[in-house]
Backbone atoms as SQL, in Angstrom:
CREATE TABLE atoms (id INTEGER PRIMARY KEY, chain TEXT, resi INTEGER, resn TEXT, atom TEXT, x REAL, y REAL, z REAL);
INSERT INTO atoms VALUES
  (1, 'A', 1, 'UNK', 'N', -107.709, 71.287, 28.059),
  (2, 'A', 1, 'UNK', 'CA', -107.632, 71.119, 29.493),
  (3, 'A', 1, 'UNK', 'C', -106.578, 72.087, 30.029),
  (4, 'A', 2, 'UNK', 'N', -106.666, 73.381, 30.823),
  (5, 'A', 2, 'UNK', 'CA', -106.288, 73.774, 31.130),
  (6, 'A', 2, 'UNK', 'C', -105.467, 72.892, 32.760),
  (7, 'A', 3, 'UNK', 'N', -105.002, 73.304, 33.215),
  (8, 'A', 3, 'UNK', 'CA', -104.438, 72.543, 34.225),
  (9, 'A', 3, 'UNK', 'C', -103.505, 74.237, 35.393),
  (10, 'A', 4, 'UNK', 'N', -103.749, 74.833, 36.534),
  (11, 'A', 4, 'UNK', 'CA', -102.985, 75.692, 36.440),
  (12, 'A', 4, 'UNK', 'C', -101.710, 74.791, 37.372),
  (13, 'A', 5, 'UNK', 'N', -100.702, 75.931, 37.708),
  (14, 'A', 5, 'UNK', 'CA', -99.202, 75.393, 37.982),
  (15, 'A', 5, 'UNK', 'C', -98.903, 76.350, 38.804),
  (16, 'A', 6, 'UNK', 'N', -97.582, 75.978, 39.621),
  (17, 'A', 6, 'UNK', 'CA', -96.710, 77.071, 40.525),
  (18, 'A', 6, 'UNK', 'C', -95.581, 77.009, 39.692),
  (19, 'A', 7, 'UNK', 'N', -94.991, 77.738, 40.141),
  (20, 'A', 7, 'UNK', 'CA', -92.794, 78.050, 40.335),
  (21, 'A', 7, 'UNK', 'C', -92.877, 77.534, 41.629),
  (22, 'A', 8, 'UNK', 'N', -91.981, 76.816, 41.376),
  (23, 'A', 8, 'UNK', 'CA', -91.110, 75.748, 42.008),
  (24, 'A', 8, 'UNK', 'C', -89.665, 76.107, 42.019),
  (25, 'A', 9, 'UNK', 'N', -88.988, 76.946, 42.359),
  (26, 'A', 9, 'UNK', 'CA', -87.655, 77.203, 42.175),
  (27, 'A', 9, 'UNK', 'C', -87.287, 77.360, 40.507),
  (28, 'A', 10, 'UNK', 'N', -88.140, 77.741, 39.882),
  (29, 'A', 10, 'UNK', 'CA', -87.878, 78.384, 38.749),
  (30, 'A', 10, 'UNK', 'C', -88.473, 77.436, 37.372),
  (31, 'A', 11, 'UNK', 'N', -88.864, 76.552, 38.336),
  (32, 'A', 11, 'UNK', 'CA', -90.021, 75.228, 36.890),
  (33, 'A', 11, 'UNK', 'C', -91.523, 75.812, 37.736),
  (34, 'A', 12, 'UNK', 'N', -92.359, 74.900, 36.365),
  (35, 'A', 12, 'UNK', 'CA', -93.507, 74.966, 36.569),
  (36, 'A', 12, 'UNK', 'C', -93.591, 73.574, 36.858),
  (37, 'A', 13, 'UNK', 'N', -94.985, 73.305, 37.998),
  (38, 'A', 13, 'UNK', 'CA', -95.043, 72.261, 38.225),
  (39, 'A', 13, 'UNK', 'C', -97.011, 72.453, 38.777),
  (40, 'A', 14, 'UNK', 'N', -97.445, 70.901, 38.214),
  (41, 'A', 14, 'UNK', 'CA', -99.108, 71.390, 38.170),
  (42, 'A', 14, 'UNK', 'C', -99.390, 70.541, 39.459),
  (43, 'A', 15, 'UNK', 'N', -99.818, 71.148, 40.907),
  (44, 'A', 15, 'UNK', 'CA', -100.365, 70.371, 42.264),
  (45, 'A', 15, 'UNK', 'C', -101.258, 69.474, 42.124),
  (46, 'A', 16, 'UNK', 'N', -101.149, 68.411, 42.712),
  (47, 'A', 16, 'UNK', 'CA', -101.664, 67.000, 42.478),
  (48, 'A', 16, 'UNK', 'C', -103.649, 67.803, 42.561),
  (49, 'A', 17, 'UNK', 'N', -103.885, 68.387, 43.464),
  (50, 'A', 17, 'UNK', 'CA', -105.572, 68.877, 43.205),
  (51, 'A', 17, 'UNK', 'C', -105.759, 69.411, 42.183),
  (52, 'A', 18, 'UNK', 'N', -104.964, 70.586, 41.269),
  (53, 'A', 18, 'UNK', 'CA', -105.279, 70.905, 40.274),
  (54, 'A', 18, 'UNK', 'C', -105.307, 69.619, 39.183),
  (55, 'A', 19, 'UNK', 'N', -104.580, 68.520, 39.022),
  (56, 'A', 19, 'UNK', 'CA', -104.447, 67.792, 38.277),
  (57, 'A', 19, 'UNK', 'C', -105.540, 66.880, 38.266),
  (58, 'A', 20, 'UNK', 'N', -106.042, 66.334, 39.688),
  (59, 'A', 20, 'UNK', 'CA', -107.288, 65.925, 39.903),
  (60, 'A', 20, 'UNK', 'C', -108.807, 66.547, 39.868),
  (61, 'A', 21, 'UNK', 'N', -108.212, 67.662, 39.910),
  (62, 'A', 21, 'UNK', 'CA', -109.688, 68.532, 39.245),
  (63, 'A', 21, 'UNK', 'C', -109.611, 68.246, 37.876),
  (64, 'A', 22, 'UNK', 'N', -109.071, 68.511, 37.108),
  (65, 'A', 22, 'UNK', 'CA', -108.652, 68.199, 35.968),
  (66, 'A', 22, 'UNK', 'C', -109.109, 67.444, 35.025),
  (67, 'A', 23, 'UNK', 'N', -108.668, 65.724, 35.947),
  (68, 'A', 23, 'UNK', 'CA', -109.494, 64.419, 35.810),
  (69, 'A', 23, 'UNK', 'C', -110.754, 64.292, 35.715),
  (70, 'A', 24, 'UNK', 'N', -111.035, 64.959, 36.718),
  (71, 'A', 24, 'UNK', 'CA', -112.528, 64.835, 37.018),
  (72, 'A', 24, 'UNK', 'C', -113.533, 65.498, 35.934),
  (73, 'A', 25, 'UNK', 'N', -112.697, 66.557, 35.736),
  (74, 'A', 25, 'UNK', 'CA', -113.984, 67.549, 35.017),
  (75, 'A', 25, 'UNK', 'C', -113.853, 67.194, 33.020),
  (76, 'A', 26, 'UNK', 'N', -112.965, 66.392, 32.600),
  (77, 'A', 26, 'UNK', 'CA', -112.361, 65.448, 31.573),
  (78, 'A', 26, 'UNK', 'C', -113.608, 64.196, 31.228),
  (79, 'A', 27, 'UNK', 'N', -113.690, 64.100, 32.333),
  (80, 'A', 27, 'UNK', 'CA', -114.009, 62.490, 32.669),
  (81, 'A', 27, 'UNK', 'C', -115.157, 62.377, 33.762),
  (82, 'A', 28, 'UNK', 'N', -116.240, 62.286, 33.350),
  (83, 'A', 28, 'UNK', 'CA', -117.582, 62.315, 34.237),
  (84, 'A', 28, 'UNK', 'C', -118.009, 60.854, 34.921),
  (85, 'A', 29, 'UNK', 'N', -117.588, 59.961, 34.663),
  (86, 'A', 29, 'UNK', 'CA', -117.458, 58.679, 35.031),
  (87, 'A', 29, 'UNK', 'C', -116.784, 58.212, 35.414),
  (88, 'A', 30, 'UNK', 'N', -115.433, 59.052, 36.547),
  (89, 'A', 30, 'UNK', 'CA', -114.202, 58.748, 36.665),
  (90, 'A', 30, 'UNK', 'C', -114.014, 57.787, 38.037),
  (91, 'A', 31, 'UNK', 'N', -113.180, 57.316, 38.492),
  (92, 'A', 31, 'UNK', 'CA', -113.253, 56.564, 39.531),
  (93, 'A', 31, 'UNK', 'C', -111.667, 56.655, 39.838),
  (94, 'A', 32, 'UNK', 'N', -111.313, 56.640, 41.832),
  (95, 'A', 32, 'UNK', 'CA', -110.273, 57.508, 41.704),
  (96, 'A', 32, 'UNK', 'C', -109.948, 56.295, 42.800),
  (97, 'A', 33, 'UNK', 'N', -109.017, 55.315, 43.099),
  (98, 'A', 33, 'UNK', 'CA', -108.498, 54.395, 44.262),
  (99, 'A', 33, 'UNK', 'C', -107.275, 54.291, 44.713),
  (100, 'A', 34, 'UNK', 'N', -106.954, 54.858, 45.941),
  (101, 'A', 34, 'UNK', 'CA', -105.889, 54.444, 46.461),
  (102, 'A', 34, 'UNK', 'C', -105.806, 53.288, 47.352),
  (103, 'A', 35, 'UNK', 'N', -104.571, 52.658, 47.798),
  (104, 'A', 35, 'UNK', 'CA', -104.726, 51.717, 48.699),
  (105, 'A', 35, 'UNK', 'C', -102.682, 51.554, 48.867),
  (106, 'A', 36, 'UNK', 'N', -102.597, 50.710, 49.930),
  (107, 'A', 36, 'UNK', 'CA', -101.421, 51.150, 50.762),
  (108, 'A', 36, 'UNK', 'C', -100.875, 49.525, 51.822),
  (109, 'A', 37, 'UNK', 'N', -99.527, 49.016, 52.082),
  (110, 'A', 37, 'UNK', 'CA', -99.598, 48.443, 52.746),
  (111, 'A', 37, 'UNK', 'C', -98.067, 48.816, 53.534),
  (112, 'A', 38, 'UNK', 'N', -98.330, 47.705, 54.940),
  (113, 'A', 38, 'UNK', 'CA', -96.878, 48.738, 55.534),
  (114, 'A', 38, 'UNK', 'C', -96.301, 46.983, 56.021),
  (115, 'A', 39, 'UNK', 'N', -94.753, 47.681, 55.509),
  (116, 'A', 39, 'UNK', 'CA', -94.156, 46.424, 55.032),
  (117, 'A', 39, 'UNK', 'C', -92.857, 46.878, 55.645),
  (118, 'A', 40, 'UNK', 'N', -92.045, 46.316, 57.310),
  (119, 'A', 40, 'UNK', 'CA', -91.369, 46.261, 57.625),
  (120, 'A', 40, 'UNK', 'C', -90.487, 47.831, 57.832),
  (121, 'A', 41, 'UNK', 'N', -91.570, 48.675, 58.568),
  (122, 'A', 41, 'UNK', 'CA', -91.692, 49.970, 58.993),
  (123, 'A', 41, 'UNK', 'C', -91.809, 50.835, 57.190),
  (124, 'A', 42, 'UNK', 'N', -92.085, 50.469, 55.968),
  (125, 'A', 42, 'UNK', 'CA', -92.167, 51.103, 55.018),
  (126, 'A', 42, 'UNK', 'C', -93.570, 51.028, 54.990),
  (127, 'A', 43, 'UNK', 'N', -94.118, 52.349, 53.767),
  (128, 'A', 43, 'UNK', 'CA', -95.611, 52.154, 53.848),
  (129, 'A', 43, 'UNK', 'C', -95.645, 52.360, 51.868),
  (130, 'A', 44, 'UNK', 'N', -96.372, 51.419, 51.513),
  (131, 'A', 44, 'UNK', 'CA', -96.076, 51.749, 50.257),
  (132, 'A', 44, 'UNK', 'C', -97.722, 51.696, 49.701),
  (133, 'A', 45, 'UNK', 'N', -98.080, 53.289, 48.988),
  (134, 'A', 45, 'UNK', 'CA', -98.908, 53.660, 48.480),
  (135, 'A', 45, 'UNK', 'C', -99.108, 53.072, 46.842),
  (136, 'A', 46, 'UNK', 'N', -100.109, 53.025, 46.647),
  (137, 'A', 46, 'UNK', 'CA', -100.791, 52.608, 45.122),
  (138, 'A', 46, 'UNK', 'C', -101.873, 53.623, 44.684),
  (139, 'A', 47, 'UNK', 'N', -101.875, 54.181, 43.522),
  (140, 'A', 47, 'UNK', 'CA', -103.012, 55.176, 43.652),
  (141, 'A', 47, 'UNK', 'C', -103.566, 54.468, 41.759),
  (142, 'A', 48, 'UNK', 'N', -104.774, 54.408, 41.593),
  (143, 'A', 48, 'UNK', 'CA', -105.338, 53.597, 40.388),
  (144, 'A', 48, 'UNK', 'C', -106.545, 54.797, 40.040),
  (145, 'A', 49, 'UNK', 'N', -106.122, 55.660, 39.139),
  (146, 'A', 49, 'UNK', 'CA', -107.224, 56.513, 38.377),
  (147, 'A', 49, 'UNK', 'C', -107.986, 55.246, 37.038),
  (148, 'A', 50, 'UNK', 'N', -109.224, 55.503, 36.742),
  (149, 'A', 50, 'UNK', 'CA', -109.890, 54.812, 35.774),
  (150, 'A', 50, 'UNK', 'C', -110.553, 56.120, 35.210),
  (151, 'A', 51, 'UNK', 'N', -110.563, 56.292, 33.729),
  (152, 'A', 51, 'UNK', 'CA', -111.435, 57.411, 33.525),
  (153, 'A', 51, 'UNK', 'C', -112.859, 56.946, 32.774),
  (154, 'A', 52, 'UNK', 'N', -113.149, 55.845, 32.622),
  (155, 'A', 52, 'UNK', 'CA', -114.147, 55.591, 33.113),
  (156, 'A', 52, 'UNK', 'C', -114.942, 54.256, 33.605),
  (157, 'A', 53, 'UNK', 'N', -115.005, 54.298, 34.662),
  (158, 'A', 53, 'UNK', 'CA', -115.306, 53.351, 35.684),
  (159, 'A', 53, 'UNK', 'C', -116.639, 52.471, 34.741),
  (160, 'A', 54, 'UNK', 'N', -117.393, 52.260, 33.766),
  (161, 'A', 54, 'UNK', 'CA', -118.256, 51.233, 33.079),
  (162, 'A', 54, 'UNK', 'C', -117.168, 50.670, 31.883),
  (163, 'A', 55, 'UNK', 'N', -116.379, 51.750, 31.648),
  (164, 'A', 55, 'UNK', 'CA', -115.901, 51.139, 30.432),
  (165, 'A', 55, 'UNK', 'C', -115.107, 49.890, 30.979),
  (166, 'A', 56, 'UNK', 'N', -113.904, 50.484, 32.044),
  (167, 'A', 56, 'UNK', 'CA', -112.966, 49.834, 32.555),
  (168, 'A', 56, 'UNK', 'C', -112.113, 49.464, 30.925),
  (169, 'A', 57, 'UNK', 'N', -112.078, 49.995, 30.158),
  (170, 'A', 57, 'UNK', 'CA', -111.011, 49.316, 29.465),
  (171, 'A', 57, 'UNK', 'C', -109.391, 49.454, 29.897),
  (172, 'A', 58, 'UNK', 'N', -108.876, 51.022, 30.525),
  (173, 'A', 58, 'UNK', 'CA', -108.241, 50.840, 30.870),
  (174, 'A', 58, 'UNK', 'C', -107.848, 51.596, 32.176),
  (175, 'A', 59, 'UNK', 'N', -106.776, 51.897, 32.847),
  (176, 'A', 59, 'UNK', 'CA', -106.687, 52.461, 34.104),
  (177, 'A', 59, 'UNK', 'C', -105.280, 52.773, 33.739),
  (178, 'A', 60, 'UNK', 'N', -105.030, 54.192, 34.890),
  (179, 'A', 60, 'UNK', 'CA', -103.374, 54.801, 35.011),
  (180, 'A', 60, 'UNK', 'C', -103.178, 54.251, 36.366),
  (181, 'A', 61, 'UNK', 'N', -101.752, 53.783, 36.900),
  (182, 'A', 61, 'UNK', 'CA', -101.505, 53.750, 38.355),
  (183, 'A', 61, 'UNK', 'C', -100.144, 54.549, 38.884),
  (184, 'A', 62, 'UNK', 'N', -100.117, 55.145, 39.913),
  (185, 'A', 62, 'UNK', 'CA', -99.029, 55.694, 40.356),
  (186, 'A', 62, 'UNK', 'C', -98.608, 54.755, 42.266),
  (187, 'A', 63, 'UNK', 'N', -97.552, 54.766, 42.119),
  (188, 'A', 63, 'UNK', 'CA', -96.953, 54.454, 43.537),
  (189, 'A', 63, 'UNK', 'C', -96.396, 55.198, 44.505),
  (190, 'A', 64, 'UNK', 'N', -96.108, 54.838, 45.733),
  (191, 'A', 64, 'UNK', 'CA', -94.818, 55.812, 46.102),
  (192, 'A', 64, 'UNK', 'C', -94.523, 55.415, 47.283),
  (193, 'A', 65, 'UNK', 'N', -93.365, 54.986, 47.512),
  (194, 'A', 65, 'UNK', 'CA', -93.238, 54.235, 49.211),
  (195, 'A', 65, 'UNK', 'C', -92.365, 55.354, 50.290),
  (196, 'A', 66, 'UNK', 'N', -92.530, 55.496, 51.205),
  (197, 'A', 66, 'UNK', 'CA', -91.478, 56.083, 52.393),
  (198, 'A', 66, 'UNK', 'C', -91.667, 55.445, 54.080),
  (199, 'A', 67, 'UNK', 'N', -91.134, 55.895, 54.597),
  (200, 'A', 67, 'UNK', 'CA', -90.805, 55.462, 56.259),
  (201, 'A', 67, 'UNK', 'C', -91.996, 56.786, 56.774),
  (202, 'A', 68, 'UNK', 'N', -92.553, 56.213, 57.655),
  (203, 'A', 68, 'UNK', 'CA', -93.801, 56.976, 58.600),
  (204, 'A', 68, 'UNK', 'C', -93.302, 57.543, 59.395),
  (205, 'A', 69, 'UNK', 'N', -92.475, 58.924, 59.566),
  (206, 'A', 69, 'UNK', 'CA', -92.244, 59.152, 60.513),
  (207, 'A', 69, 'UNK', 'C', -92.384, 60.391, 61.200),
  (208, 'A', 70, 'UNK', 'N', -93.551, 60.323, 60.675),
  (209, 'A', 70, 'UNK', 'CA', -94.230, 62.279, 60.912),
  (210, 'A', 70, 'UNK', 'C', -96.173, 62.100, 60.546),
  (211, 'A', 71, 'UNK', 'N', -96.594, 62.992, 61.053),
  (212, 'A', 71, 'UNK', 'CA', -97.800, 62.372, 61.666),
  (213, 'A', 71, 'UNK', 'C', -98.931, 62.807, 59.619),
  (214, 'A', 72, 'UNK', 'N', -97.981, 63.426, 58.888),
  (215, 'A', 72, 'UNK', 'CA', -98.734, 63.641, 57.530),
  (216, 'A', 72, 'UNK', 'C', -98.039, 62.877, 56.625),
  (217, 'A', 73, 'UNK', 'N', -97.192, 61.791, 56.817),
  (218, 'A', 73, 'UNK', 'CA', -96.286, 60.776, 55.786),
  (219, 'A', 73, 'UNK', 'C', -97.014, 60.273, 54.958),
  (220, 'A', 74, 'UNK', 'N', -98.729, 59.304, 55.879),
  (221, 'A', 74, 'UNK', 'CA', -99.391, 58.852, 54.930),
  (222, 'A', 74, 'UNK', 'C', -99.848, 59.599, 53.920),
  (223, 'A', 75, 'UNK', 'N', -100.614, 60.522, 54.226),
  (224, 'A', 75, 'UNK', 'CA', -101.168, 61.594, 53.642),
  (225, 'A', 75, 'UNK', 'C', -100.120, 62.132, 52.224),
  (226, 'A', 76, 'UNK', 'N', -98.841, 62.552, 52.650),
  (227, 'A', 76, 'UNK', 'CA', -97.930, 62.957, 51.602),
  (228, 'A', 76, 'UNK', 'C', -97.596, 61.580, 50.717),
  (229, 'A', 77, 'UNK', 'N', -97.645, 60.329, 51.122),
  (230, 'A', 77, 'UNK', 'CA', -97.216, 59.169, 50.366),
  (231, 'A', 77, 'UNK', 'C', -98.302, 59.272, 48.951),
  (232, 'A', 78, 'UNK', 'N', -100.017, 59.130, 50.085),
  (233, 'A', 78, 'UNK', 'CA', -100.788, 58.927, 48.788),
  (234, 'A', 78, 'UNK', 'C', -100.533, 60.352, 48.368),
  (235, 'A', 79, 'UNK', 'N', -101.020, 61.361, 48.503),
  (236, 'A', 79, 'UNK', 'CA', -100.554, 62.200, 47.364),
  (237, 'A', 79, 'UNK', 'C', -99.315, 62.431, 45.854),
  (238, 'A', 80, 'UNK', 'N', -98.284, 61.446, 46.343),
  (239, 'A', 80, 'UNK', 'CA', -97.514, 61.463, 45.833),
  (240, 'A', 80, 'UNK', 'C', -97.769, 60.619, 44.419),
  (241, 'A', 81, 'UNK', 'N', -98.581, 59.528, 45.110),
  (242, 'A', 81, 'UNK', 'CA', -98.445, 58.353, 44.473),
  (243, 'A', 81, 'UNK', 'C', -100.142, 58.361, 43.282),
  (244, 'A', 82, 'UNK', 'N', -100.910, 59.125, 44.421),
  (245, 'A', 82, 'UNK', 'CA', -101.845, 59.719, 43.371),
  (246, 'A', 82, 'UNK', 'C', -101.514, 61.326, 42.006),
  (247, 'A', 83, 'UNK', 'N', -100.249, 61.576, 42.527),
  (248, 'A', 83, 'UNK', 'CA', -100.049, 62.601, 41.439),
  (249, 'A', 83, 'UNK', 'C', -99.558, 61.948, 39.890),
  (250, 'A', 84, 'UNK', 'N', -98.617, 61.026, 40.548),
  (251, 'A', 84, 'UNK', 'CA', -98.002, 60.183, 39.535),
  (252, 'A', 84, 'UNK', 'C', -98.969, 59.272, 38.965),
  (253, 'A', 85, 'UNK', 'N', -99.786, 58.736, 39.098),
  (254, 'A', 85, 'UNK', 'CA', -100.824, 58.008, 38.102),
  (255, 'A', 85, 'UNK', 'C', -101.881, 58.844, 37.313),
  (256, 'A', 86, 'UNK', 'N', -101.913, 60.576, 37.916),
  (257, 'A', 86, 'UNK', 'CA', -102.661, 61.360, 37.203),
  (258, 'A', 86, 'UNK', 'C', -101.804, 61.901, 36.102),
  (259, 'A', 87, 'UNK', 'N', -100.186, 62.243, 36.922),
  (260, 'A', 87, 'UNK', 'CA', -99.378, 62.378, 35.422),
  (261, 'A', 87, 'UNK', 'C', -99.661, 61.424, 34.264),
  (262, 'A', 88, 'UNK', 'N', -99.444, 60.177, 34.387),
  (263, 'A', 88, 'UNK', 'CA', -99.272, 59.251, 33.917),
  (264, 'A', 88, 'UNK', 'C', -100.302, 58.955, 32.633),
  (265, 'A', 89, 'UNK', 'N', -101.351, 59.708, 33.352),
  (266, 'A', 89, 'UNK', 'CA', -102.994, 59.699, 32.768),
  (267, 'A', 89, 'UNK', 'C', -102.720, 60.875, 31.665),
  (268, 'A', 90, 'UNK', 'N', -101.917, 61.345, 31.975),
  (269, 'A', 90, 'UNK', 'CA', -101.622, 62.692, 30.723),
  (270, 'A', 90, 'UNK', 'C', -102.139, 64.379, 31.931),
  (271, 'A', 91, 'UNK', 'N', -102.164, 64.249, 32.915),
  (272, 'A', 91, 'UNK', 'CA', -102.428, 65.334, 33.540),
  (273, 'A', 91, 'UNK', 'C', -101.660, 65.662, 34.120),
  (274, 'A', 92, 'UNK', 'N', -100.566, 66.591, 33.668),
  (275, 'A', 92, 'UNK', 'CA', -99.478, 67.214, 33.828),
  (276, 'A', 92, 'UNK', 'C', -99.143, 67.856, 32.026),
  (277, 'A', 93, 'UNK', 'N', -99.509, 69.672, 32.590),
  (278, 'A', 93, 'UNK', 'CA', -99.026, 70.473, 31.929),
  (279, 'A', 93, 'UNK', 'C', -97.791, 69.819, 31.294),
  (280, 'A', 94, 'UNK', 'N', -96.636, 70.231, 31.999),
  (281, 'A', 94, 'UNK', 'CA', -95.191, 70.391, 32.021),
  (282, 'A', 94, 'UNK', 'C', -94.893, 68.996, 31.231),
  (283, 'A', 95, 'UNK', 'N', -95.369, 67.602, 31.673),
  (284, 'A', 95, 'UNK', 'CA', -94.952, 66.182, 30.976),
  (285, 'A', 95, 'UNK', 'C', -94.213, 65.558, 32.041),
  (286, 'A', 96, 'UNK', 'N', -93.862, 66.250, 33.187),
  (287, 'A', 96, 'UNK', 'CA', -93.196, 65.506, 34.223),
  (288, 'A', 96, 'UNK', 'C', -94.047, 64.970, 34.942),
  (289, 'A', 97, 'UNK', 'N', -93.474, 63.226, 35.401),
  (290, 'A', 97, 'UNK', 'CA', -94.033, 62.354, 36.317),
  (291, 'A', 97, 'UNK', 'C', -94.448, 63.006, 38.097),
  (292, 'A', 98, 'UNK', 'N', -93.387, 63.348, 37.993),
  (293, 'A', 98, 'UNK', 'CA', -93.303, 63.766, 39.770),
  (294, 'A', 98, 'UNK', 'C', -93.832, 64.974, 40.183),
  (295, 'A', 99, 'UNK', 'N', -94.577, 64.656, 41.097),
  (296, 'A', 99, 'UNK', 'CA', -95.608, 66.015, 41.501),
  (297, 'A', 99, 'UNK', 'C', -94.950, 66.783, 42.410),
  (298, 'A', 100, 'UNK', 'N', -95.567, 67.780, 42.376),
  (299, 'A', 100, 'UNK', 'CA', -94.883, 69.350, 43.226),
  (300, 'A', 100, 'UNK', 'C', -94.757, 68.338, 44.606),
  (301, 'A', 101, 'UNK', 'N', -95.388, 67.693, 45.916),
  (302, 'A', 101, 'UNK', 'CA', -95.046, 67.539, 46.765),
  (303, 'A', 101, 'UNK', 'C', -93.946, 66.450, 46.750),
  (304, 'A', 102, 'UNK', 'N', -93.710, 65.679, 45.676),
  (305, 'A', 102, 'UNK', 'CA', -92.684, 65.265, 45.407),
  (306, 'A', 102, 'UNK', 'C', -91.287, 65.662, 44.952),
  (307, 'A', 103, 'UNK', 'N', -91.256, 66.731, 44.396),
  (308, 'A', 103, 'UNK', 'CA', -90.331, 67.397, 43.852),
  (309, 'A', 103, 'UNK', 'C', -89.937, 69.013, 44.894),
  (310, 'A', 104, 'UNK', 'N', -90.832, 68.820, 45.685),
  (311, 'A', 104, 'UNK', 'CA', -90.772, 69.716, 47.106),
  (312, 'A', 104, 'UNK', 'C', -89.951, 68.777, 48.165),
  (313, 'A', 105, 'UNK', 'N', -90.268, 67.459, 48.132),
  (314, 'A', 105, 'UNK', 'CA', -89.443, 66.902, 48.796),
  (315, 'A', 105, 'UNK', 'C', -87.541, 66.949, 48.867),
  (316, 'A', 106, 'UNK', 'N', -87.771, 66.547, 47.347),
  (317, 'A', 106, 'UNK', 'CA', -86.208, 66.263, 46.780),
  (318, 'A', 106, 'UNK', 'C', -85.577, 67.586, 46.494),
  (319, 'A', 107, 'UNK', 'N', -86.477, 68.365, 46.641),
  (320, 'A', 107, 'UNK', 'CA', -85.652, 69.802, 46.218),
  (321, 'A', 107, 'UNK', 'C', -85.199, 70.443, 47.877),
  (322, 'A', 108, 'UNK', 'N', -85.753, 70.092, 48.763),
  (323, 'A', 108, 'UNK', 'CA', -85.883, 70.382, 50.537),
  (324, 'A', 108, 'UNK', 'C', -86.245, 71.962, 50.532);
């Protein structure tokens, strides 16, 4: 499984689409769910990869909570939270949990 990556300030780091292409093309039966609730101005994302949706034996999940306060928060939450359950799944080159828009965050 190839997976490609950027520089990131001098790491490699593999973008949550490349990682989900990834999944997908791994895993022909794959099934991909996010879901989200907003809890006292927080919004906290759940993202649940299955790689394969008959077997169901097992599933990866990633999370990721923040404050809404820009009109792409949701959008960047699930991404976040879907990168980390694809890491999790083993899709990440590098072995790190936290995905480029996550590590774009904390790096500013």
């Amino acid at each position: 499984m190839e997976i490609k990556t950027i520089n990131l300030k001098g790491k490699e780091y593999a973008p949550v689409g490349e990682r989900l292409n990834a999944f997908h093309e791994a895993y022909k039966n794959a099934q991909v769910k996010t879901s989200y609730d907003f809890k006292e101005g927080w919004c906290i994302f759940r993202a649940k990869v299955t790689p394969d949706v008959e077997k169901r034996s097992h599933y990866y999940t990633g999370h990721s909570m923040g404050k809404v306060a820009s009109e792409k928060a949701l959008e960047k939450l699930e991404t976040v939270s879907l990168g980390r359950a694809l890491a999790i799944a083993g899709f990440a080159p590098d072995g790190s949990i936290a995905s480029y828009e996550e590590m774009e965050k904390f790096n500013g």
